[in-house]
Backbone bond lengths (Angstrom), bond angles and torsions (degrees), N, CA, C in turn:
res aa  C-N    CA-C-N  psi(-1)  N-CA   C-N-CA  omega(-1)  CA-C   N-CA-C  phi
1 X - - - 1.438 - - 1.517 112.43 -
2 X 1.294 106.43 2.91 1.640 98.27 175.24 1.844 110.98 100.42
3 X 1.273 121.87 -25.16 1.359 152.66 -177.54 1.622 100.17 -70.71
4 X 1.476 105.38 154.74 1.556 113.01 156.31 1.601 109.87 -92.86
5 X 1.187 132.83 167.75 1.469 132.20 -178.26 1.248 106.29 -71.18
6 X 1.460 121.65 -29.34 1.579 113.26 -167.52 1.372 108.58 -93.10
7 X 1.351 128.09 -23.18 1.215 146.61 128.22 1.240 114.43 -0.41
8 X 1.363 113.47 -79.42 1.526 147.76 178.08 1.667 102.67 -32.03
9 X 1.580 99.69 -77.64 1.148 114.31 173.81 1.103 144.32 -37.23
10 X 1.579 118.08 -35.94 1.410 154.21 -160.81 1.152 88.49 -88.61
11 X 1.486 144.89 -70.38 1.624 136.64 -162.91 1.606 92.99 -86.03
12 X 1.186 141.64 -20.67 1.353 116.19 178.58 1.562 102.83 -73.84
13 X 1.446 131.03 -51.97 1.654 117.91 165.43 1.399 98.86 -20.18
14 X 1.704 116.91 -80.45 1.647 136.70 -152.43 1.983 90.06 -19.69
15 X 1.864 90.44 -55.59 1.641 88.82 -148.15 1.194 120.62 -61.40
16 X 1.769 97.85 -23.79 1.634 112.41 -160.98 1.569 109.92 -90.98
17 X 1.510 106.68 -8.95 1.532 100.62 161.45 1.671 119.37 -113.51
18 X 1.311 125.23 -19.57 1.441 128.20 168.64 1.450 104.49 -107.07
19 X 1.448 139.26 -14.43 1.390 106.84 -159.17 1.423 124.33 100.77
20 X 1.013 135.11 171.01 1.785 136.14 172.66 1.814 103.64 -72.71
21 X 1.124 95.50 -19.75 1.852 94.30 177.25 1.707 92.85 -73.36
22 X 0.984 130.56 -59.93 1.618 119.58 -163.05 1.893 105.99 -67.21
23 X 1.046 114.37 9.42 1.429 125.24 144.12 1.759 127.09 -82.72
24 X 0.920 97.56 -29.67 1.574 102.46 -167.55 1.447 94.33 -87.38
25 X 1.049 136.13 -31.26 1.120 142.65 -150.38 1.620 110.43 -101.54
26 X 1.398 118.85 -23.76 1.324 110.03 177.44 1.400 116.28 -53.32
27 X 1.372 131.05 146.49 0.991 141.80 164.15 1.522 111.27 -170.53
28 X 1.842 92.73 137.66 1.652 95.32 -169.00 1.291 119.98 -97.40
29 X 1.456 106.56 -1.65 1.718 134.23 -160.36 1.503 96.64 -86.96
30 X 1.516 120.83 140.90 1.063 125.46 164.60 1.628 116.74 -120.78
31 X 1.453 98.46 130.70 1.639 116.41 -151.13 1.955 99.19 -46.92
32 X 1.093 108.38 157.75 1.256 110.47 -176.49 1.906 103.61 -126.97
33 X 1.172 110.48 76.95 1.039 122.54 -172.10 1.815 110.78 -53.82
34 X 1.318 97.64 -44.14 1.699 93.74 -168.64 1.355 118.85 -52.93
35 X 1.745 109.27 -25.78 1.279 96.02 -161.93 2.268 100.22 -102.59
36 X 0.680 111.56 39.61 1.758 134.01 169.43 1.229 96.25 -98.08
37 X 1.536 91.05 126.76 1.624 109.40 163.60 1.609 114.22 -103.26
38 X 1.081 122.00 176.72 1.257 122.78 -160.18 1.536 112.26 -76.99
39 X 1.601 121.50 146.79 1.505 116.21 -167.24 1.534 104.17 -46.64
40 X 1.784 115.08 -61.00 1.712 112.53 -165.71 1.528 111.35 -42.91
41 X 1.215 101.07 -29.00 1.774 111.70 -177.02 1.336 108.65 -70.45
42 X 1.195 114.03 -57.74 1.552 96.61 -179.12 1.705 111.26 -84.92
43 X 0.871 132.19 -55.07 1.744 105.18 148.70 1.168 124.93 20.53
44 X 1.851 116.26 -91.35 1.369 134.36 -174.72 1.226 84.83 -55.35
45 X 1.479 149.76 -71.77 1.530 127.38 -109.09 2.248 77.33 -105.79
46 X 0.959 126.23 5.68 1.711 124.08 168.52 1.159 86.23 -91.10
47 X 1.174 147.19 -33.53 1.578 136.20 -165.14 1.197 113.53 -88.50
48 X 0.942 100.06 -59.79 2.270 104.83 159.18 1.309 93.70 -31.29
49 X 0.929 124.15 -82.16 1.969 128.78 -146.34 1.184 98.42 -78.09
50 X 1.320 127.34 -28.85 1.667 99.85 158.08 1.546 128.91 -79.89
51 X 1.266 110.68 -15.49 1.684 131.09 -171.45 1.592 102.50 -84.78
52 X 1.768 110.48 -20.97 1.604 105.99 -166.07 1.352 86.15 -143.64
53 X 1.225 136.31 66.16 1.835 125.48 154.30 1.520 125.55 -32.26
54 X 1.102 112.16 -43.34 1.652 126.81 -150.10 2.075 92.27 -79.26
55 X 1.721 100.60 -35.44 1.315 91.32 176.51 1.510 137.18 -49.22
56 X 1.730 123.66 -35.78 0.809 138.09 -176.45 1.070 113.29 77.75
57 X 1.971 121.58 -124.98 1.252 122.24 173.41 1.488 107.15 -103.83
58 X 1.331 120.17 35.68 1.560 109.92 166.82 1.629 99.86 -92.01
């Protein structure tokens, strides 16, 4: 399947004790809050870039 065996193994536990949700859910990353700007902020600047495509990154 393209997988390593231990690999393999590791999400078949996941499934057999949470389900396909305790797949979706792995993650090894821990959120990095500081660098988030505030919701209205990113809001406006999703609204720009959808309101102005052609701008790019100017």
């Amino acid at each position: 399947m393209g997988m390593s065996r231990d690999t393999f193994y590791r999400y078949q536990q996941a499934v057999e004790q949470g389900g396909v949700e305790a797949l979706l859910n792995q993650t090894r990353r821990v959120q990095n809050i500081k660098n988030r700007v505030d919701e209205h902020i990113e809001q406006a600047v999703v609204k720009f870039a959808l309101d102005f495509p052609a701008y790019g990154q100017v």
